[in-house]
N, C-alpha and C positions, 0 to 999 in steps of 0.2 A: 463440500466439506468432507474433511477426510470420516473412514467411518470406522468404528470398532474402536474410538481413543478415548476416554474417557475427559481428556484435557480438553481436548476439539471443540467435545461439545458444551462443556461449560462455556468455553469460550465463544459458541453459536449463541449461545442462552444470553448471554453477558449485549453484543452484538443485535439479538431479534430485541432484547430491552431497553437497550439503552438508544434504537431506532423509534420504537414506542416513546420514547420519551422526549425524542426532538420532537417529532410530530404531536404531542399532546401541549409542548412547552408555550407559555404566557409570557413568557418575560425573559432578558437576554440571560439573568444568572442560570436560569434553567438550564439554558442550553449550554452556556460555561462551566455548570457543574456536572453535567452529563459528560460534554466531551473530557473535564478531568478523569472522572474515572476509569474513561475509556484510556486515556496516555496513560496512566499507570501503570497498564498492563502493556501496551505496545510499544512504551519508550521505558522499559525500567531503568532505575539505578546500574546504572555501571554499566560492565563489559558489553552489551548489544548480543548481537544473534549470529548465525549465519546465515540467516537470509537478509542480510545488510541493514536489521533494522541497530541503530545506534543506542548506545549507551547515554545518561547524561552525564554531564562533566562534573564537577565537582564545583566550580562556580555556579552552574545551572541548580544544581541540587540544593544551594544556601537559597539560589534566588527564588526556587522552589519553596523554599521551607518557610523562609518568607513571606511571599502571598501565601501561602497555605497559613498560616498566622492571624493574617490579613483578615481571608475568607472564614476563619472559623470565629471571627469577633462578631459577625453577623450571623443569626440563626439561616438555616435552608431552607430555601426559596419553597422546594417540595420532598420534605424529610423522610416522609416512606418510601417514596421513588428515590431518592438519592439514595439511602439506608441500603435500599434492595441493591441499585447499581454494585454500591459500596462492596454487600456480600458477593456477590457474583463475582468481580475483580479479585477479591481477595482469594475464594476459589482457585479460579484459574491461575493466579498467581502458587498458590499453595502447590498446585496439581505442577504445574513447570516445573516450580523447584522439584517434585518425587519423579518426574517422566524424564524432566531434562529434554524432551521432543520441543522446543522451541521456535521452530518451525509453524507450527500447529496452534500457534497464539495467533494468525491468521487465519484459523479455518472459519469461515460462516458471514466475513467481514463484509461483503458483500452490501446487504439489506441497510448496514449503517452508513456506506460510503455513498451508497445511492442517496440517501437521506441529507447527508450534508454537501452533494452536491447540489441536488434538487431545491434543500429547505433552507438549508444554514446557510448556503453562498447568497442566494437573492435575497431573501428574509433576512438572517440574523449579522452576517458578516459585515453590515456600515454600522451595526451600534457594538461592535469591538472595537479596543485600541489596535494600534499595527502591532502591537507587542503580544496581547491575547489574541489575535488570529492567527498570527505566529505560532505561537506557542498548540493552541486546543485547534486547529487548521490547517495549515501550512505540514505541522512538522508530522503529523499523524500521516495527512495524504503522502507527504515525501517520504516517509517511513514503510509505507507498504514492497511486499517485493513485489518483483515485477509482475508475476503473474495471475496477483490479483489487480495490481495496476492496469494490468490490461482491462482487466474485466469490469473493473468500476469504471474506469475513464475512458475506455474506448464508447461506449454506448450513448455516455455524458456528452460526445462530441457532436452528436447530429440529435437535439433532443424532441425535435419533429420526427422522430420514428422510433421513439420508445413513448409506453402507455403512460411512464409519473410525466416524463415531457411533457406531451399533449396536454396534461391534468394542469400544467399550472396556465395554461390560457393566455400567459402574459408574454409579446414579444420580449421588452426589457429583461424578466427573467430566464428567457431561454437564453436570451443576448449570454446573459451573466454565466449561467450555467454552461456554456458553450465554451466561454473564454476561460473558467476556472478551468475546466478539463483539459482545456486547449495548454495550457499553461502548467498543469500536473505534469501532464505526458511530456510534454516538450523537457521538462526539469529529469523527469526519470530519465528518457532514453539519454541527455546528457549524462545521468548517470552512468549508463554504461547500461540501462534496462536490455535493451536487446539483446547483447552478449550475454550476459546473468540468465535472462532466460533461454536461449539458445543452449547454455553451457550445461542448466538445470535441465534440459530436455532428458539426459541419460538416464537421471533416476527418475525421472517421473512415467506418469501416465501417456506413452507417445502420442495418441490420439488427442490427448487435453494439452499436449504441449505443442503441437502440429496447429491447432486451432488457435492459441494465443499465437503462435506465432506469424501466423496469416492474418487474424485481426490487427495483431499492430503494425507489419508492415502496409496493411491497407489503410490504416486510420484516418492519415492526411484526408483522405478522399470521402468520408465521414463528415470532418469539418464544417460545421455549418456557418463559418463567420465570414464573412463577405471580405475580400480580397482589397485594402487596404485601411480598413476600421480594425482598431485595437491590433494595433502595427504588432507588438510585439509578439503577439498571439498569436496574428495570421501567419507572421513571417515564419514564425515556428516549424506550422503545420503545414506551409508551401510543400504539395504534391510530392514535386522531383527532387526535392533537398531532401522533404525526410525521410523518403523510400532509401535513395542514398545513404545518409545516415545511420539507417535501422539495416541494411545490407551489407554494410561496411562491416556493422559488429557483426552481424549473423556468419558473414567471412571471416573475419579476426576470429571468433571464437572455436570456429569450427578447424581452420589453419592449428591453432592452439589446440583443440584434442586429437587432430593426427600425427603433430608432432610428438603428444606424449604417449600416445597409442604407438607410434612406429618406437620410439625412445624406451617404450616398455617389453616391446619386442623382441629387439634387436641384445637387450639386456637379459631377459629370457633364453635367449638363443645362445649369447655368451657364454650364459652360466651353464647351459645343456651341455656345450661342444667342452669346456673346461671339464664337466662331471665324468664326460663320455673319458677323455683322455685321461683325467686321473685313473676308470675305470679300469680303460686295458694297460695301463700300466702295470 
């Protein structure tokens, strides 16, 4: 988590709670109204972010406001824990709008993504519709940038060598855990993850961005799913295809900033050699 921002850490706060709250939850609304308050803040109304998280549409926002309708004709499942959720969101929300650091709606997300891979995918995600796992699942995890993606999903893929793995005991759930991760990653780097994060290397932390970029092109090889069960998954994370894959863009992107590093040069150069001659003129 970035440090010294005020927005960050509300948004760590929001994130370390609303992970408390999977793990304490009884019942699926629990968990569905936890993950709502988390979209709120990660998928807001409208325009998106620059770190590719998206806006929602304006069809989505009626459908939105609709089950929000819906859900508020039923009292809350657990009203001081939601209540809290609630303020926090609305915080960080608050704090965006005065920073405009947007970016930084991701700092801490960490501790909740482990959670809903670990808790929510084995445990809670067969008592969702495909429309609600969509919606508070799917579109959260595909919403992250990349280089949190790394960090939650890459670890998710072999969950025999991390400590909540171990903890849940249950081959079928690591099965699951395995395949949801498997399946994240595979959808990001289709995104373009790799690139995105290669291209964000300039302004970031070199060292923390050297390191994601070595864990995902290693990730394949993480993989815990046995080589022809849950085809779609595996085929995903076949070794030599996705190294391929995650190389291709780390080259496309890198092609792309020496082209405009040379383009900004040579324009630079231009403008000297014009100054220079207007000069002795």
């Amino acid at each position: 988590m970035a440090r010294g921002d005020e927005g960050s850490a509300v948004a760590a706060r929001l994130y370390r709670a609303a992970a408390e709250a999977l793990i304490d939850a009884k019942h699926p609304g629990e968990v569905e109204q936890t993950l709502e308050a988390v979209r709120r803040v990660v998928l807001p109304l409208g325009g998106g972010n620059e770190e590719g998280t998206p806006g929602r549409s304006a069809d989505e926002a009626s459908s939105s406001a609709t089950r929000g309708k819906d859900a508020q004709a039923e009292d809350p499942l657990f009203p001081d824990k939601l209540a809290s959720l609630a303020a926090l969101a609305d915080d960080v929300i608050a704090e965006l709008a005065k920073t405009r650091h947007l970016a930084r709606v991701w700092d801490g997300f960490e501790p909740l993504g482990e959670q809903m891979l670990h808790l929510v995918a084995p445990a809670w995600l067969p008592c969702m519709t495909s429309d609600r796992r969509t919606r508070l699942y799917d579109d959260i995890l595909d919403a992250m940038p990349p280089s949190v993606a790394v960090r939650v999903l890459v670890p998710a893929l072999s969950p025999s060598r991390t400590s909540i793995g171990r903890a849940l005991r249950d081959p079928e759930a690591q099965r699951v855990v395995a395949t949801e991760a498997a399946e994240a990653l595979a959808r990001a780097v289709a995104a373009g993850a790799a690139a995105k994060l290669c291209s964000a290397a300039r302004d970031a932390d070199l060292a923390a961005a050297d390191e994601d970029c070595r864990a995902l092109i290693s990730a394949a090889d993480r993989c815990e799913l046995t080589p022809g069960t849950h085809s779609a998954a595996a085929a995903a994370m076949h070794p030599a295809a996705f190294a391929r894959t995650v190389a291709a863009q780390f080259v496309e992107a890198a092609t792309e900033a020496e082209t405009r590093t040379s383009s900004h040069a040579a324009s630079s150069g231009g403008e000297g050699t014009a100054a220079a001659v207007v000069a002795a003129a």
